[in-house]
N, C-alpha and C positions, 0 to 999 in steps of 0.2 A: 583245803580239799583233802578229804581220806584218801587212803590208797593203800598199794602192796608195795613194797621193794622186793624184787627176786634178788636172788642170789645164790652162787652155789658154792661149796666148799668143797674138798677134797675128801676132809673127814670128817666125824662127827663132834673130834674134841675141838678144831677149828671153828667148826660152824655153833658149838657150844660157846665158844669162847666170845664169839663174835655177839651170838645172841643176848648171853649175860650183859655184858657192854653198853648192848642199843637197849634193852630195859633198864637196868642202873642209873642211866643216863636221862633217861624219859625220851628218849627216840623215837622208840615202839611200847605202843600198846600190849605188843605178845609176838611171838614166833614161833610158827611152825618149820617143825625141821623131819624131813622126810628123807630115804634114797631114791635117787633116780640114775638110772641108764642114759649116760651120753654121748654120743658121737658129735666131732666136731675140728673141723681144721686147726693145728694146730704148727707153727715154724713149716712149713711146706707137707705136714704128714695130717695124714687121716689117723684120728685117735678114737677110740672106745673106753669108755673106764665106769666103771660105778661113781658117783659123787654123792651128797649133802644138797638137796635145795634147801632154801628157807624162803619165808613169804613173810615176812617183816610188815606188820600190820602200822599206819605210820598216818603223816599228812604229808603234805608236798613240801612245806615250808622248812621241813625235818631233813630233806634228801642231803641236799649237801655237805649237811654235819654227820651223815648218817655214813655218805661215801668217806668224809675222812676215817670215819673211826672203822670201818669196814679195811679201806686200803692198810692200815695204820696197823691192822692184827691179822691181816689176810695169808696164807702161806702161797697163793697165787702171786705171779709177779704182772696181772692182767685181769683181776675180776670181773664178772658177771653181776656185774650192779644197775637192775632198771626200773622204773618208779610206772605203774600201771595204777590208771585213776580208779577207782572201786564204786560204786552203787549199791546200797541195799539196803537193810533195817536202818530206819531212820536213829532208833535207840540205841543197837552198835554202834552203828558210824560214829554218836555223839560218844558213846565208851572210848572207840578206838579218837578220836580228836583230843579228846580230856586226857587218856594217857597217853601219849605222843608228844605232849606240848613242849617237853622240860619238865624238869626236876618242880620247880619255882613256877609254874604257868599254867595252873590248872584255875581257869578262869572258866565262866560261861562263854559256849561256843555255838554258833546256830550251824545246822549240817540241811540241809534240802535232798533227803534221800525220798524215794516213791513209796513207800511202804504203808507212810501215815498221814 
């Protein structure tokens, strides 16, 4: 099943770092890396900071290997790692399936998006 992995990072070389990784690796299809404004509890304190989302284009079957190698380069000692299922162009979805697979696993894939 396609989907997104969110994730945020602190900064943009971390979140750089991370992204190269889950492409290199065929994790992700692509990554988008944007700033966003976040507040959010943090050790008993209400925190505000600028951070790094990414939206880690991916499958389901990818999360797992996706959160090691995320924890494994993160400078967070608690990352924001969540896999949200996606819907839409039948012919992306099948892009973003085919790279996601692995390195090695770029087979035919059937994807059941609405589009077509």
């Amino acid at each position: 099943m396609p989907g997104i992995v969110y994730i945020t990072a602190k900064e943009m070389k971390n979140a750089s770092t991370i992204a190269k990784a889950l492409v290199s690796k065929g994790l992700a299809a692509c990554v988008n890396m944007f700033p966003v404004s976040s507040v959010y509890r943090w050790e008993g304190e209400n925190v505000e900071e600028s951070e790094i989302a990414m939206f880690v284009k991916t499958r389901s079957e990818s999360f797992a290997e996706i959160c090691e190698v995320v924890k494994a380069l993160h400078t967070y000692d608690l990352p924001a790692i969540e896999f949200w299922e996606i819907d839409g162009d039948r012919d992306y979805l099948q892009w973003v399936l085919e790279n996601s697979a692995g390195k090695n696993a770029y087979k035919t894939l059937r994807v059941t998006g609405t589009n077509k």
